[in-house]
N, C-alpha and C positions, 0 to 999 in steps of 0.2 A: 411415445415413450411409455415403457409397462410401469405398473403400482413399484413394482420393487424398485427400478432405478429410482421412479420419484422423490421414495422414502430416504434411498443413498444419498443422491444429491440433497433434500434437504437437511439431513443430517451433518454433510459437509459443511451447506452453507453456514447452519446453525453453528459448527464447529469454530470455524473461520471468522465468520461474522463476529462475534461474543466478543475476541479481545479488542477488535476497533471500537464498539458501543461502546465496553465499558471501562474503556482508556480515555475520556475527554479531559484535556488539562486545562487549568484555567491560566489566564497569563495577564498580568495585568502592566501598563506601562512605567511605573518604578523599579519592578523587578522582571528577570524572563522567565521562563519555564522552561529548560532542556535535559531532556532524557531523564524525567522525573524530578530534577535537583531546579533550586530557584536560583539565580543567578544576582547577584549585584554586581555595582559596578564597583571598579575597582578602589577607585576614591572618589571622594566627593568634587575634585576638581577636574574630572577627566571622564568621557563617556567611552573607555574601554572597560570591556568586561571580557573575563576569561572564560572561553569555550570549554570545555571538559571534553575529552576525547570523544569519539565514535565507537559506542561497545555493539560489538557481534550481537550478545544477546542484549537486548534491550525492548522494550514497551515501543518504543520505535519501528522497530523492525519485525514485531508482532502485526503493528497494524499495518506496513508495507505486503507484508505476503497475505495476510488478512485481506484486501484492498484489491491485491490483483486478482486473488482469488476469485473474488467475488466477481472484478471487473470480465475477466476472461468469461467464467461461466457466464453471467448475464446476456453478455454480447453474442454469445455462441449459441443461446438461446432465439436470443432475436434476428440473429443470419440463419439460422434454420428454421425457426417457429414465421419467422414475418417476413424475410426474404426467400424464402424457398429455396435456400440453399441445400447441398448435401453439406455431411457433417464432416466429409474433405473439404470442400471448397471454404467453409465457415470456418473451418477450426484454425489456419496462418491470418486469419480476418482478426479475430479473436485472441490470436496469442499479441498480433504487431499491434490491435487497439491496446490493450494492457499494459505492455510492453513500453511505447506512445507513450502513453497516460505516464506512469512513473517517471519517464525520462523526463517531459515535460515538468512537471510538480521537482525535479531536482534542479533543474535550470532555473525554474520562478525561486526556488530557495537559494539559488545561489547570487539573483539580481535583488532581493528584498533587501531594505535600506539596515534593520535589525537583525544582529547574526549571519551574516551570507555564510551559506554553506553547500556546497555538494558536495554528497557522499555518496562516494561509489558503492558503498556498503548498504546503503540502501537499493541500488538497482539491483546489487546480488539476491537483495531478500524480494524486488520485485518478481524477480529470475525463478525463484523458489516457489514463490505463491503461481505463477504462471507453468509451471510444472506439474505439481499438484493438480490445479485446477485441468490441464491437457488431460494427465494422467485418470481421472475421474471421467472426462469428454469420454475418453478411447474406452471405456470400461466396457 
């Protein structure tokens, strides 16, 4: 890898990386924490609480393509860098670990006891981050 992609790629990562650091929510068990907003429940005799839709743009779906981003590149590193792969063989290695990874983490959020949810809207922005990150691979 020459000095100049190195500088590309970690410029990207840097890009990328930033909204997932510095998006950490805190969430604490009387109230929840979705998509920036705190949640209570609905009344004090009853443990439903109202979901708020799934917005396209949200801090959410920053750190989803943020996430794959990152997962993609990493991986496509270490099938090329540690497996001696070529950067054909690594790169569907690298899109489907990413890929994986997302779909996974939407299934665990949709069996969790608090808020079950799967959002396909999140796999789209997994989908996004996993492009980008190809699209940099292939540079």
């Amino acid at each position: 890898m020459t000095a100049d992609r190195r500088q590309r790629t970690a410029l990207f990562v840097l890009l990328f990386a930033a909204p997932c650091i510095l998006s950490a929510q805190t969430v604490s068990y009387d109230s929840w924490v979705w998509g920036g907003r705190v949640l209570e429940p609905v009344s004090s005799d009853t443990l439903e609480i109202e979901i708020p839709p799934d917005e396209w743009l949200a801090r959410d779906k920053a750190m989803h393509v943020g996430a794959s981003f990152l997962i993609t590149v990493s991986s496509q590193y270490v099938y090329e860098s540690k497996l001696d792969l070529t950067q054909g063989e690594a790169l569907p290695l690298s899109i489907s670990t990413a890929l994986s990874a997302g779909l996974l983490k939407e299934i665990m959020d949709s069996q969790r006891k608090h808020l079950p949810h799967f959002s396909q809207r999140d796999l789209v922005a997994d989908a996004v981050g996993v492009l980008v990150a190809a699209g940099l691979i292939l540079l």
